[in-house]
C-alpha positions in Angstrom: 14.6 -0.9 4.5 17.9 -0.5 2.5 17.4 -3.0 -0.4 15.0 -3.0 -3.0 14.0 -6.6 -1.9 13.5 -5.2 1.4 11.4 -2.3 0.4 9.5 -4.8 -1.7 8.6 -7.1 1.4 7.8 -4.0 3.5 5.3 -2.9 0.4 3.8 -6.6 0.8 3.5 -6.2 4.5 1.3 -3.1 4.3 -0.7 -4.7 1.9 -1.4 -7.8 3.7 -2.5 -5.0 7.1 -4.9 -3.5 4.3 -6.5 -6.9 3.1 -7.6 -7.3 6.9 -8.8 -3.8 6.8 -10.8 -5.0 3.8 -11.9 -8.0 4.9 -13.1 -6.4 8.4 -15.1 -3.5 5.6 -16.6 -6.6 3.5 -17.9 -8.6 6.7 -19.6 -5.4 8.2 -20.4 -3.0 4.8 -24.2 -4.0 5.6 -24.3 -2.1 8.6 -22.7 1.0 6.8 -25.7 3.8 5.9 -25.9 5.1 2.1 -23.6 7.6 2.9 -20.7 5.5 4.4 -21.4 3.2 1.4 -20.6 5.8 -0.7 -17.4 6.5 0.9 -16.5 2.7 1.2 -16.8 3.0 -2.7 -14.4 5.4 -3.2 -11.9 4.2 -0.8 -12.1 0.8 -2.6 -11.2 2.4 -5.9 -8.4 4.3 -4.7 -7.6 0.9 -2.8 -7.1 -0.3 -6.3 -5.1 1.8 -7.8 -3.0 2.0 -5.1 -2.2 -1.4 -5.3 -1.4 -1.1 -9.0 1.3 1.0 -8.4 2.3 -1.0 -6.0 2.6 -4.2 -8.6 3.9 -2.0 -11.1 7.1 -0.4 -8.7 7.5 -4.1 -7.7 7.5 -5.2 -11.2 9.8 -2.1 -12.6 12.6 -2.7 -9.4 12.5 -6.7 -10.4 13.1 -5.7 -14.6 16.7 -3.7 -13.2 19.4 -4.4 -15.1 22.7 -5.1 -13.5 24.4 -2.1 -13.7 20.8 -0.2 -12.9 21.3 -2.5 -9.5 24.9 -1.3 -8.8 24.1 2.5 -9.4 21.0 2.2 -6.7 23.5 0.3 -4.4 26.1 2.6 -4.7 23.0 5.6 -3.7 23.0 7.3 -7.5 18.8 6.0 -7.9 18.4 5.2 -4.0 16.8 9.1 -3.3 14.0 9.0 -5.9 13.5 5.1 -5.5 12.8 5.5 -2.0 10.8 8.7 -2.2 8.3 6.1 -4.7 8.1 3.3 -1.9 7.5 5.6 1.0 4.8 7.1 -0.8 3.2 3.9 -1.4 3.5 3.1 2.2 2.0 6.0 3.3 -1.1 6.1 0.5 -1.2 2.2 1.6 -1.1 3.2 5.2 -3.9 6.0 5.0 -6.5 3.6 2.8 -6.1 0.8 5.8 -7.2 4.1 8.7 -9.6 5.2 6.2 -11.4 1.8 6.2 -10.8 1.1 10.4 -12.5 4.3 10.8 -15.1 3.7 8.3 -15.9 0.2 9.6 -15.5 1.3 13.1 -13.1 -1.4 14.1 -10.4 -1.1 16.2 -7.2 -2.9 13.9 -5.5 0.0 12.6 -2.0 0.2 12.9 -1.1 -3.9 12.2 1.4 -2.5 9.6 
């Protein structure tokens, strides 16, 4: 992904993979022992503040001013910008495994 816009879907994308994760987690969480319902606790937590940052990267690339715009364009911003969305990809990407392999299902990897 190249534009902010882009970078912004792909953030959506992962997102939407990790809402099926959770949905698969909330349909079988009453076949999870206390243990793994521990662990589904703390994933969903960090589930949530993942997605907070998420919101709030979406919400600072969408308050850019012009001239903010031109400078990532033009690769002065790009570096550090894109170091912030890959990072949320990845944490995104490694909450949806977590929760496959907690569940035991088999639809990791949508993203």
């Amino acid at each position: 992904a190249t534009s902010h816009r882009e970078k912004c879907i792909s953030l959506l994308s992962n997102a939407h993979a990790l809402q099926l994760a959770l949905v698969e987690a909330n349909q079988t969480h009453e076949m999870l022992d206390a243990h793994s319902l521990t662990q589904l606790k703390k994933i969903m937590i960090s589930c949530l503040g993942v997605l907070r940052l998420c919101s709030a990267r979406v919400d600072a690339v969408g308050n850019l001013s012009t001239l903010e715009k031109a400078f990532t364009r033009c690769g002065v911003w790009s570096s550090s910008s894109n170091k912030k969305f890959m990072s949320l990809q990845s944490d995104l990407e490694i909450i949806e495994t977590q929760l496959w392999n907690l569940t035991g299902a088999s639809g990791g990897g949508i993203a």
